[in-house]
N, C-alpha and C positions, 0 to 999 in steps of 0.2 A: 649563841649561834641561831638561836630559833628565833629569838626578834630581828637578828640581823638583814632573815628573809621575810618575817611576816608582813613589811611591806610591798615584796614585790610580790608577796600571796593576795593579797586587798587590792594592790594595783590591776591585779587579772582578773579579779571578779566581777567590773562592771565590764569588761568585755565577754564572758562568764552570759551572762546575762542580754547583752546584745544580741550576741549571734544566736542566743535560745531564746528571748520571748518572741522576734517574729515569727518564727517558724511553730512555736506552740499559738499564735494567735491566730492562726487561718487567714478568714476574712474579715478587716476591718469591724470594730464591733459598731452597729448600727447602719454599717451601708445596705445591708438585704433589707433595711426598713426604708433608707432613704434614697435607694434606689428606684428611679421608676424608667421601666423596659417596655418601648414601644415595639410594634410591628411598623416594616416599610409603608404601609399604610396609615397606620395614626402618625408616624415624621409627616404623611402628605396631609393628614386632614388638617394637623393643627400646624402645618407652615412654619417647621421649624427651621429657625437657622443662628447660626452661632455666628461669634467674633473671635478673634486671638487675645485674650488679656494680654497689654502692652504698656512699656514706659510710656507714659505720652510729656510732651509740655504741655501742664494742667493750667486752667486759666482759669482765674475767677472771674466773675460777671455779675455785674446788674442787672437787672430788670424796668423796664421804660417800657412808655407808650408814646407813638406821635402821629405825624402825617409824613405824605410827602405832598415835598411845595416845587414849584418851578421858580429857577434862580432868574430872579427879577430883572438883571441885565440881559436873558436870552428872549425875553420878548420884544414883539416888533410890529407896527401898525401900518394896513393901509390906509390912503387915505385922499383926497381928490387936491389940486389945489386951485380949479375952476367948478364951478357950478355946472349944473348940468344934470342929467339922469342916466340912470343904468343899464345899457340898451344886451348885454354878455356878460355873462360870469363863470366862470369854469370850478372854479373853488366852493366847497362850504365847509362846517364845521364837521372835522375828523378826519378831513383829508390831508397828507402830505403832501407838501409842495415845495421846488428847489427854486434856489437864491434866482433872482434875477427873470422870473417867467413870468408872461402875464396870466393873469388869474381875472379881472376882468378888464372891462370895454366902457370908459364914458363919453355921451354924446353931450357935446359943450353948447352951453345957451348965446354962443356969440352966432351972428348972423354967419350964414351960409349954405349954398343949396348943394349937396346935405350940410347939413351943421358941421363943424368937424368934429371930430371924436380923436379921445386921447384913451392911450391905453395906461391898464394899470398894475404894476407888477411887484411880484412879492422882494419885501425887503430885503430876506432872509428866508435859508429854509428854516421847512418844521414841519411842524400841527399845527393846522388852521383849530384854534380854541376856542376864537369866539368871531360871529358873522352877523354886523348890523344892512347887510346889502342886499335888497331884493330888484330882480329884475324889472325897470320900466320907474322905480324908485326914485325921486330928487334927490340928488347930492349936493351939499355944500361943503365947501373947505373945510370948516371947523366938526365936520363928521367921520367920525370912526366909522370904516367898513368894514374892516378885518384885521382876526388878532393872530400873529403868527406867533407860536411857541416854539424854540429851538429845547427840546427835549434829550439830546443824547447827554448829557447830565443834569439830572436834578439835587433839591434841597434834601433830605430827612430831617428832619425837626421831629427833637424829643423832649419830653417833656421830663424832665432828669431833677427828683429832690434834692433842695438846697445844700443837705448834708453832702450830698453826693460829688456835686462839683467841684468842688476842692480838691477828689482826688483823680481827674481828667486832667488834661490837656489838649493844646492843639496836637493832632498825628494820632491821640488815642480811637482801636478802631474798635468795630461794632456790627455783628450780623444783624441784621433785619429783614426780616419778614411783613411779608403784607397778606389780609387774610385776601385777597384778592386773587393772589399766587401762590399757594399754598405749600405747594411741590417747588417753590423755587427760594433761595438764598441770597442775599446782597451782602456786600462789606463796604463799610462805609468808613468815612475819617472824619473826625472832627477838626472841623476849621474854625469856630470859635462858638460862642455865647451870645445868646440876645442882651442887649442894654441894658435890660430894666427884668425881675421876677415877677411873677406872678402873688401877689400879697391873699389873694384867697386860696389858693392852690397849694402854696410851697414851694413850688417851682421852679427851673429855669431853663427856659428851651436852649437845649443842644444841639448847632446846625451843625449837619455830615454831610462831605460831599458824595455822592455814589452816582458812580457811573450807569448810565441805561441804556447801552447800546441799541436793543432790543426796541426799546420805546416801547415796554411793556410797563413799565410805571408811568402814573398817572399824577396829578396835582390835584390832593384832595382821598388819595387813598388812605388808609388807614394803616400804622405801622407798629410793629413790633420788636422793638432793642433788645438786644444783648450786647453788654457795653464791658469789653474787657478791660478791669483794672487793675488785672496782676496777673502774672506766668509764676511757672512753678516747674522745672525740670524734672527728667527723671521719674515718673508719680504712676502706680499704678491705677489702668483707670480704664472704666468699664461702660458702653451703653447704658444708661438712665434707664432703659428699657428693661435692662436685664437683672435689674435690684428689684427681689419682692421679699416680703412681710410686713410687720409692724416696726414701727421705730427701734422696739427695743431688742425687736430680733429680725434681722437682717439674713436674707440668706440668698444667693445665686444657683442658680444649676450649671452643673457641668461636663462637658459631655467625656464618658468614661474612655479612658486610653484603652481599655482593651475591648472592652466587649459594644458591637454595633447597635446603633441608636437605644443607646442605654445613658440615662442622666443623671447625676450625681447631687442631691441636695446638700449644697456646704455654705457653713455658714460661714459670713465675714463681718469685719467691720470696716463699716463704711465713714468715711470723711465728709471733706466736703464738696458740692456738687454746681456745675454750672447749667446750663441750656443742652447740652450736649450729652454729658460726663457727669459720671462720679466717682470721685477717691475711694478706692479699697486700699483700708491702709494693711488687713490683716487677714489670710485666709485664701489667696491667690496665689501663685505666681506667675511667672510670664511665660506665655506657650500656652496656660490654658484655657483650652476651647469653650467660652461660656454664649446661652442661648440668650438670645437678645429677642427676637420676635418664639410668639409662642409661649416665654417663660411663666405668663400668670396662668396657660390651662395649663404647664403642667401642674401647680400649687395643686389643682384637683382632679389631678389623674391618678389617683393612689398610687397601688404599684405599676397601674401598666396594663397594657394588654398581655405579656410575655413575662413569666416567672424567672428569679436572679438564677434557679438551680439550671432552668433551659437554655437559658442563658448561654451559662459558662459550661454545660457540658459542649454545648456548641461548637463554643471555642477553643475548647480544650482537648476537646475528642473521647473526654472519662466524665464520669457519672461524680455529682459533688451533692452531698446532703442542702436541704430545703432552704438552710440559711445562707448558701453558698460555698461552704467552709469544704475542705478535701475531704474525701472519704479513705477509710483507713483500708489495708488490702485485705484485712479480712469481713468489713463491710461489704467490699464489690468480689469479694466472692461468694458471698451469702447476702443477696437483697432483699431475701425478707427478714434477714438477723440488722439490716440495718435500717430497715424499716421501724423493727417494733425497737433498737434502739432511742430511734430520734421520736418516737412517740411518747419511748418510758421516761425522757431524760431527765424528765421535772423528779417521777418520785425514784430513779437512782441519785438522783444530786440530793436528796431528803434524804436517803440511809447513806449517804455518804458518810454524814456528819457524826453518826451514832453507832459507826465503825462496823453493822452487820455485815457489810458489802461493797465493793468497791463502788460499782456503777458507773465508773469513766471508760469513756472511749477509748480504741486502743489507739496509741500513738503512731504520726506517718510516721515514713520510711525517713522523710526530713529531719522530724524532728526527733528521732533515734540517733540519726548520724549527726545532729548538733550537741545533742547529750551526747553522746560518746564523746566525739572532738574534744569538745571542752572538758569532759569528766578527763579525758588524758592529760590534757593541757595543766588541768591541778594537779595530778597526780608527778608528773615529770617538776612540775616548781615543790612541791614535796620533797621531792627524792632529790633535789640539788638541795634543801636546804638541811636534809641529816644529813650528806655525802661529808667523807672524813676532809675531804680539799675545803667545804666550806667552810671547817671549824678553823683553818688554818687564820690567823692573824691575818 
């Protein structure tokens, strides 16, 4: 009879033990250490601000360097097709000019009182890039005067390691950056591969088309790739920003659900990371508030300007010992009995051991009524398993 219930006695003991170790744990052990509580003030001095930990589509990426070029078929020249000299010009180098206007004035060397003059106008719009034309100047047919550049798309050329190529294509895209514009973003597509690598380098330049509405890229800037070669659904994933330690210990802050501009040191592990992003494969979830600017002073803000116990009495409206943990109801009715408690606690937990004296706290009101609970809860599977109906076949 008594084995027939000893299972369902074993079966309630790890619920037994649920419902009673959180409420004998208090608070978390180690977060009064790795918490650190600002004042509204230290949030403003050290510019904090967080993100949402979220699914994201995680990308992997390259790393490249290149330029940007102007796409060879948008430039356009002028140019005379009499002889003559430059007597007007309205154009020079960095000015925009539209299709069809004249930009300058030539006086032709064939006879006539005045000579006649022909005008001369732009092929194309653009940027005027390059100006061989000075006023009062000779001109001959075979002389370039002016270069027009149609700039609202250019090249990016990257200089992409040979290993790398193989795993592009055309349509693969690619942020860049130019140190030029620092605060600004491009996405670019590749359209194909230069003919030939580079045999000192390793190389093989990557042309991307990127649009420039703006004609704030230039030919000849300097540029920065992030060449995505793979997605990744679903992937928890964090500000770059917001990952600090050392390689082998990895940790984030986070800011606490309850209590106000208070931040949670937790560790995670981290995956792998692009331009942007990096994979937290462990130690997250989604919803949580993690600081992204600010995160490396907190690494040395100890605890804070504001103690964990000011904290949460704050928010709790009752008085909680040093570590945070609840106070018992005969602590907060005697404060200086739980004073010199949390002072003695080291050497009552020392004659714990050697049975003179208890020296434990007395237990909350919580975690009284979770012992009880559960101490009924065995007691009633008890008393069904000697009851005379159990013995019954």
């Amino acid at each position: 009879m008594i084995r027939r219930f000893l299972p369902s006695i074993f079966t309630a003991l790890p619920a037994f033990f649920l419902v009673s170790l959180p409420a004998l744990a208090g608070t978390p052990p180690g977060k009064a250490a790795n918490t650190v509580i600002l004042s509204e003030q230290g949030v403003r001095n050290l510019r904090i601000e967080t993100v949402e930990a979220q699914e994201h589509d995680f990308e992997l990426t390259a790393l490249a360097l290149g330029r940007i070029e102007a796409i060879p078929g948008n430039r356009a020249v002028v140019s005379s097709r009499v002889s003559g000299r430059i007597v007007n010009l309205s154009a020079s180098v960095g000015d925009i000019v539209q299709a069809d206007k004249v930009i300058a004035t030539l006086e032709s060397r064939q006879p006539g009182n005045p000579p006649p003059r022909v005008p001369l106008s732009a092929p194309r719009g653009g940027l005027v890039t390059e100006s061989q034309a000075r006023i009062g100047e000779p001109v001959e047919p075979d002389k370039v005067l002016l270069e027009i550049t149609d700039l609202g798309e250019v090249h990016a050329v990257a200089c992409v390691p040979e290993h790398l190529a193989g795993k592009m294509k055309p349509g693969t895209k690619a942020r860049i950056r130019v140190a030029a514009l620092p605060e600004e973003a491009f996405e670019g597509e590749l359209l194909r591969f230069a003919t030939a690598a580079d045999r000192d380098t390793g190389t093989l330049d990557a042309i991307f088309r990127l649009p420039n509405p703006g004609l704030t890229l230039r030919p000849g800037m300097r540029a920065e790739f992030s060449i995505v070669l793979s997605r990744r659904a679903n992937v928890i994933s964090v500000p770059r920003a917001a990952l600090q330690g050392d390689p082998a210990e990895r940790f984030v802050y986070v800011a606490d659900y309850e209590l106000p501009n208070a931040f949670v040191k937790t560790p995670v592990i981290a995956g792998e990371s692009n331009d942007r992003l990096v994979e937290i494969k462990e130690g997250l979830f989604p919803g949580d508030q993690v600081v992204t600017r600010g995160a490396y002073s907190l690494a040395f803000a100890g605890k804070g300007s504001v103690s964990l116990k000011e904290a949460l009495d704050a928010a709790h409206g009752h008085e909680h010992n040093e570590d945070g943990s609840e106070k018992s109801a005969t602590n907060q009715a005697n404060p200086a009995h739980a004073g010199h408690d949390h002072e003695d606690h080291d050497h009552d937990h020392d004659h714990h051991h050697d049975g003179k004296h208890g020296g434990e706290r007395p237990l909350s009101t919580l975690t009284l009524f979770s012992l009880a609970a559960n101490g009924l809860l065995l007691l009633l599977l008890a008393a069904k398993a000697f009851s005379p109906s159990a013995s019954t076949p």
